[in-house]
N, C-alpha and C positions, 0 to 999 in steps of 0.2 A: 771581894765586894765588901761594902760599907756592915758591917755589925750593927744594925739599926737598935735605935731605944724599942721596948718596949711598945712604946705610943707610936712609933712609926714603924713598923717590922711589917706588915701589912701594904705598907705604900714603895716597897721597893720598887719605884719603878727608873728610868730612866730615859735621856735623849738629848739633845742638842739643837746649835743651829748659829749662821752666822748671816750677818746684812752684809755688805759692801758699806766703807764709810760714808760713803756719800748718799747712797740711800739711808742710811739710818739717821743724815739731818735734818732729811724733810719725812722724817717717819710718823705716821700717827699714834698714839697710843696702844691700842689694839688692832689687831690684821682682821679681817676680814672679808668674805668671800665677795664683798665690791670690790674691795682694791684687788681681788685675785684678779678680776675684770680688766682691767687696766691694760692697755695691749702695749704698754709701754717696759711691760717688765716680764721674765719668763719669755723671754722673747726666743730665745736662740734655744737649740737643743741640748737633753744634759745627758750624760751617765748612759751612751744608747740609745734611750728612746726620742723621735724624733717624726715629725710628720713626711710620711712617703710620699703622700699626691694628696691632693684637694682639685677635684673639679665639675663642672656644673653642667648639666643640660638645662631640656625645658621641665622636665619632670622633677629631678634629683639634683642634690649633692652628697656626695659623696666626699667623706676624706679617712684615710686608710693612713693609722699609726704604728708604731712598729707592733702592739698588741691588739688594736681592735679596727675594724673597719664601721664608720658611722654615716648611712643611707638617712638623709633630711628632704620629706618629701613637703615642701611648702604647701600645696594645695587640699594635704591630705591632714595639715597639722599633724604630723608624724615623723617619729626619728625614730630610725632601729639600730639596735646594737649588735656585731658582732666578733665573737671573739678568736683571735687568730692564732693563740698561743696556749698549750694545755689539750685543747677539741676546738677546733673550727667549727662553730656552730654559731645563732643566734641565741642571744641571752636576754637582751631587754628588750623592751621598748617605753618609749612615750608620746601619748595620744596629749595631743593639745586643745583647748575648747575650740579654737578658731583657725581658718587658714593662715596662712600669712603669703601669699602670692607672689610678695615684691622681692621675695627672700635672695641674696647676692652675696659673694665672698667680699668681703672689704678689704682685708687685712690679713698678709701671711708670710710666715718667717720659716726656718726650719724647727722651731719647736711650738708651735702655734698658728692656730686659722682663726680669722674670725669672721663670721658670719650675720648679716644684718637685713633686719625686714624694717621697714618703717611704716606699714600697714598691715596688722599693728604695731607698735613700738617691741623689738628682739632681737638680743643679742643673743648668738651662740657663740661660745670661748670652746674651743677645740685643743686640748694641751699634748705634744708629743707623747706624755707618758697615758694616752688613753682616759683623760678627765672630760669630759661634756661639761661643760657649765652654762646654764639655760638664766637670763635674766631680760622680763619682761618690763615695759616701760610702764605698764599700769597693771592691774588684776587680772592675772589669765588663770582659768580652772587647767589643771596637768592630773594627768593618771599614767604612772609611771608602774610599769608591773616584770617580773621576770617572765623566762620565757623555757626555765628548769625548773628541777624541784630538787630544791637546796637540801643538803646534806649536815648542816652546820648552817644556825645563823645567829646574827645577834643584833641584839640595840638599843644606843643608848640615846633618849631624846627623839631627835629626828632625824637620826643616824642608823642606815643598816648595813649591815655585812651578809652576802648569802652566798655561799659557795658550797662547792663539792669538789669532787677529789681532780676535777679537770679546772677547775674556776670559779668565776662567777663576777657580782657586780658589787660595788661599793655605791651607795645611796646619801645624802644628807640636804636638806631645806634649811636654809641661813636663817630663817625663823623659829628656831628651835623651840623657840616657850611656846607656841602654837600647832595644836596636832596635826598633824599632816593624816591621820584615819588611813593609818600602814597596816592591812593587814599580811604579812609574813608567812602566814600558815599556809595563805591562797597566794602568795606571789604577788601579794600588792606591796608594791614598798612604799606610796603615793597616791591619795586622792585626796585633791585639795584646791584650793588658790593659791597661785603663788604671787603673793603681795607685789605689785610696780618697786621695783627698786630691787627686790631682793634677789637670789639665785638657789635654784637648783642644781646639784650635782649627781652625775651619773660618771662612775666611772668603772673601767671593764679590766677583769682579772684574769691572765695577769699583767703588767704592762709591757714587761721585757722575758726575756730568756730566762732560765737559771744558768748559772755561770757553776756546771760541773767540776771544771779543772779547777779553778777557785776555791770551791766546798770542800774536797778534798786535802790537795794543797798544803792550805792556809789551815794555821793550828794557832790557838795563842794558848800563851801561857800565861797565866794570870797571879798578879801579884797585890795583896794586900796586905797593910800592916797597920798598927798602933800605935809603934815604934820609932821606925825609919820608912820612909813612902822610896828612898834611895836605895836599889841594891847595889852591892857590892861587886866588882870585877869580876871574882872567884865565884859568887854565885850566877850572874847572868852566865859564867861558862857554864856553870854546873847542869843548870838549866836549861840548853841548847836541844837536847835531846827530847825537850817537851812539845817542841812548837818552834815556827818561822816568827812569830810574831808576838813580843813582850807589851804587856798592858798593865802598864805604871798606875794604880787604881787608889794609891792611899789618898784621897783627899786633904785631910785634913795636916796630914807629913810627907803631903808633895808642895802644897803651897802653903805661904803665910797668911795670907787671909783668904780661903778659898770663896767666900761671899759674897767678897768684895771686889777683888781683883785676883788673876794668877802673878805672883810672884814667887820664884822658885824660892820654897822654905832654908833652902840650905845655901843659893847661890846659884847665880847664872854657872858658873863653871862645874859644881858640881852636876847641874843637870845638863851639861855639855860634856862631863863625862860620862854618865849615864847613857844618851845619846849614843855617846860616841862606840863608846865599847861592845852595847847592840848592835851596829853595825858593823865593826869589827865580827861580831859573831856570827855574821849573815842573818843575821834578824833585821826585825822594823819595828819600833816601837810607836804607840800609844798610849796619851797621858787624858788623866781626869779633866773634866771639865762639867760644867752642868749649870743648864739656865733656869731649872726646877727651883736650886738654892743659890742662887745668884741676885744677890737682895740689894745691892745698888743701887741707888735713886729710885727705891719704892718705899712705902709707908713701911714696912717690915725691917728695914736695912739694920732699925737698931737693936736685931735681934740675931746680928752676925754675931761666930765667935770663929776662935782660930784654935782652941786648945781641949777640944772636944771628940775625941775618934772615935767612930761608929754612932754618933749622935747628929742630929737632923735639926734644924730649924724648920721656921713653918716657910712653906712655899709659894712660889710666882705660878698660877696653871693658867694662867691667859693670853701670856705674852707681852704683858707689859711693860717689863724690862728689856725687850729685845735688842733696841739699837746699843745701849750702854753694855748689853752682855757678848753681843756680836762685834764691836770696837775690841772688847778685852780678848775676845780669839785670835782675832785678827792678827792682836801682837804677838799671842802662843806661836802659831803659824809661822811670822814672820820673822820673829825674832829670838827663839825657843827648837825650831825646827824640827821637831816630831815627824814623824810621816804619818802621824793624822791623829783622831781622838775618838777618845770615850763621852758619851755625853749621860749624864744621870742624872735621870727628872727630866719630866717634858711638860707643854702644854696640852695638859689632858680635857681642857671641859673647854678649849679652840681650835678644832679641826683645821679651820683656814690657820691662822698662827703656826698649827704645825706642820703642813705643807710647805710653808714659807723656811721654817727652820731648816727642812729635809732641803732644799732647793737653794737656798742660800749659804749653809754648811758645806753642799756638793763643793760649790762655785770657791769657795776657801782652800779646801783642802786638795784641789783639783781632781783631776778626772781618776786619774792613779792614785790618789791620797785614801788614807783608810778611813772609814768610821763603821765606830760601832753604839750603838744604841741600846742601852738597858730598857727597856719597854715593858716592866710589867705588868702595869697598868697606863694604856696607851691613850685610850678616851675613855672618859665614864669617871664617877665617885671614886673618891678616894677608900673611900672603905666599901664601898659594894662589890660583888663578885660579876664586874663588865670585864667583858674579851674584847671589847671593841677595838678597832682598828680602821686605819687610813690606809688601803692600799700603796695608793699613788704616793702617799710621803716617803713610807717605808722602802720603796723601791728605789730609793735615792742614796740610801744607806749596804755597806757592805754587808756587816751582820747585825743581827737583831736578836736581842738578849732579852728573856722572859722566863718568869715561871721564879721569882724569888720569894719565898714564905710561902709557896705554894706548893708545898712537897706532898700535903693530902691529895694532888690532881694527877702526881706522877705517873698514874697507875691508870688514868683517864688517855685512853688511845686517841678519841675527837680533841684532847685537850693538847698534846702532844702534835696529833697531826696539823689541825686546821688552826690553834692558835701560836704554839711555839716555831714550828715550821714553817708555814707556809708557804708550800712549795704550789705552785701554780695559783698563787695568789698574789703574792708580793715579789716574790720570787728573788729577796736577799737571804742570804743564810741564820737560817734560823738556828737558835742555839738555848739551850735549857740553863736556867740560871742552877747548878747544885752546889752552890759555896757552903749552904748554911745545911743541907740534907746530900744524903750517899756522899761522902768522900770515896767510899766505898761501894758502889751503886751495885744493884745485884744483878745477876747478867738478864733475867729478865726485862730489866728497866733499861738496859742499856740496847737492849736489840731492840726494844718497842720505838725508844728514841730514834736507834737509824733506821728503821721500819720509817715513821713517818718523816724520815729524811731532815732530821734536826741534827746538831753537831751538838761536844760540850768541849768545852775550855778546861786545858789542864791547870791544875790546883797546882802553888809553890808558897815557900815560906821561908819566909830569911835566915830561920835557924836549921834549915834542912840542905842537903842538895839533893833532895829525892824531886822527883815527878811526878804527881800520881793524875796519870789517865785510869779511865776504867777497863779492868779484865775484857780482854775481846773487842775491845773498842778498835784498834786499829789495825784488828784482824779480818774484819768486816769490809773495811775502805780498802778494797781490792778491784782489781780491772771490771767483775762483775756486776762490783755494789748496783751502778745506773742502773742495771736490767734488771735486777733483784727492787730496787723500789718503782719502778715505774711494773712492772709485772703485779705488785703487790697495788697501786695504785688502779691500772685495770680491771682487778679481781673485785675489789673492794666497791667498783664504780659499777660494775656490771651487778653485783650481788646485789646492788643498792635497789634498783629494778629500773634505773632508768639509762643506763648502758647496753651499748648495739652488739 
């Protein structure tokens, strides 16, 4: 990983994301949880999650996602949540000020329902990966509350996270300058108005499966330099025995202007044979990309450089470079041919923007394409200490990389489990960033890790052919591991005093 300056060592975070061209010419500035509205897009199902059934009597609707089943009782102004993956139980609800009687399916695809009353003006946005999106046509009061008692929770704005070791629910009000009076402690994540035009999000954890054979599997090997961003033939051999999967990470000695555009620093052909010889090796590689420092047609742009490694310019966190930075993946993809990417820096202070990233990225790099996401700071300040997270984006993503310049949390089990992991939450492979702390991690640190069901990436170096995993690391990922963390997941959930 990137050697951060000083000023930026703190902000390691990462992530990605791509449009389709043609969506990026009529793109607006900033994304938004209106245009998530839009039944014109997100339309078909991604990555698994996908809508099972939607259907209606006189009383209910009902539509049942591959994670959560959501009960809409129009007469009673009320929705309930529940979750199908992790503990089948009820997790939320939302009590609305008024009925809406006329309530009717309007509109439905395999990866999306929609739902409409016109007395009073409401739409409900139903998304395959388990998102609720509530947006009234004028001022409706909403009281949104769990129906657990969260184990972990967090938040940033008008964003909450509350989970425990089976799940939970992801919360956020597109009015974020305006309090939404969440109290957290009591299981309110919501009481408010929710302004005509705007939306509320509910969405339920987790949305998919974990994908066990996957986790284990899949190992990357990770490569960063100063030097050369290009390894060597002799080393990618040397390096086989680390990992299935090579992650091309030098930034700034993988492309010649990585701000501006990807162009391979040394030559199409030399990064065709880099390519190439990964796959000769029965690997699959992934290369750098990032729309965090991706300064192209923004006011910032003229603080790109190209001859600076392990140093950072200032960042895009809104998404307002998206279509010109989705255009330049596009060509990685197509013309470059990786079997998928790393994305470092995201939009952290636009939930909606990063939803779109995760979902639009998918759709690039196809269903089988890899990505991986550095996410050390996912939503929230750049310098404050938020965990916050988007379920539903992150579930779009293969693995998810966190915890860089954060090696004083190592030792934090809640930090490890519910933020680095996420395992019945997000339920992509969580993975511990240790580039800059433990090359040599001590075995304590490393069981606590696969205790809360995180992975770590093996470390290489281009003046080495050594490996270095950690001691016991892959003495653990044995036929038992599943029973051993889900055993430990039980124990942990029942201890807590609210398991059966």
């Amino acid at each position: 990983m990137t050697r951060f300056s000083s000023f930026f060592m703190l902000v390691a975070v990462c992530m990605a994301c791509i449009l389709p061209t043609a969506y990026a010419t009529e793109y607006r500035n900033v994304m938004s949880f209106k245009d998530l509205m839009d039944p014109t897009i997100f339309r078909d199902a991604q990555f698994g999650m996908k809508i099972e059934s939607a259907k209606s009597d006189r009383s209910v609707i009902t539509v049942k996602t591959t994670g959560a089943v959501f009960s809409i009782y129009p007469k009673l102004g009320l929705i309930q949540a529940y979750q199908r993956i992790g503990l089948g139980r009820q997790v939320a609800q939302i009590r609305l000020g008024e009925a809406f009687s006329d309530a009717k399916i309007t509109d439905r695809a395999s990866g999306f329902v929609m739902i409409s009353s016109r007395n009073p003006g409401l739409r409900i946005r139903i998304n395959g990966d388990s998102l609720l999106m509530l947006q009234p046509a004028t001022d409706m009061p909403l009281k949104a509350e769990t129906l657990f008692k969260a184990a972990w929770s967090q938040t940033w704005r008008t964003g909450h996270l509350l989970v425990d070791e089976m799940g939970g629910v992801f919360t956020y009000l597109s009015t974020d300058h305006i309090p939404d009076n969440s109290d957290v402690n009591n299981q309110v994540c919501a009481s408010c108005v929710v302004q005509g035009g705007e939306v509320f999000c509910l969405g339920v954890c987790a949305p998919k499966p974990y994908d066990w054979k996957k986790s284990v599997q899949d190992q990357v090997v990770w490569h960063w330099s100063a030097k050369d961003g290009y390894p060597t033939d002799t080393r990618i051999h040397d390096w086989k025995s680390g990992g299935n999967i090579l992650l091309a990470q030098s930034e700034v000695m993988l492309w010649k202007d990585w701000n501006l555009a990807f162009v391979p620093r040394k030559g199409e052909a030399e990064f065709a044979r880099m390519v190439n010889t990964t796959h000769k090796n029965g690997q699959r590689v992934i290369v750098y990309t990032s729309p965090f420092f991706f300064l192209k047609g923004t006011e910032l742009e003229r603080f790109a450089f190209n001859d600076k490694p392990g140093n950072c310019p200032p960042n895009v966190s809104t998404g307002a470079n998206m279509p010109l930075f989705l255009n330049e993946i596009e060509h990685v993809m197509r013309d470059y041919a990786p079997d998928g990417l790393y994305f470092d820096g995201q939009y952290n202070v636009n939930p909606a923007a990063l939803y779109a990233l995760a979902r639009y990225s998918r759709h690039v790099v196809g269903e089988k394409g890899l990505l991986e996401w550095h996410s050390s700071i996912a939503l929230g300040d750049i310098f404050g200490q938020d965990f916050m997270y988007f379920p539903q984006a992150d579930a779009y993503i293969d693995i998810i990389l966190r915890g860089e310049a954060m090696g004083h949390l190592y030792s934090d089990f809640n930090f490890l489990r519910f933020f680095v992991s996420g395992y019945n939450i997000h339920n992509s492979i969580g993975v511990l960033c240790n580039n800059q702390h433990f090359n040599d991690p001590p075995p304590e640190m490393v069981e606590n890790v696969l205790r809360a069901n995180a992975r770590i990436h093996t470390m290489v170096n281009e003046d080495s052919p050594d490996v270095r995993l950690p001691k016991g690391y892959e003495r653990r990922l044995q036929p038992d591991y599943r029973s051993w963390v889900d055993s430990g997941v039980r124990e942990r959930y029942i201890n807590a005093g609210v398991g059966r």
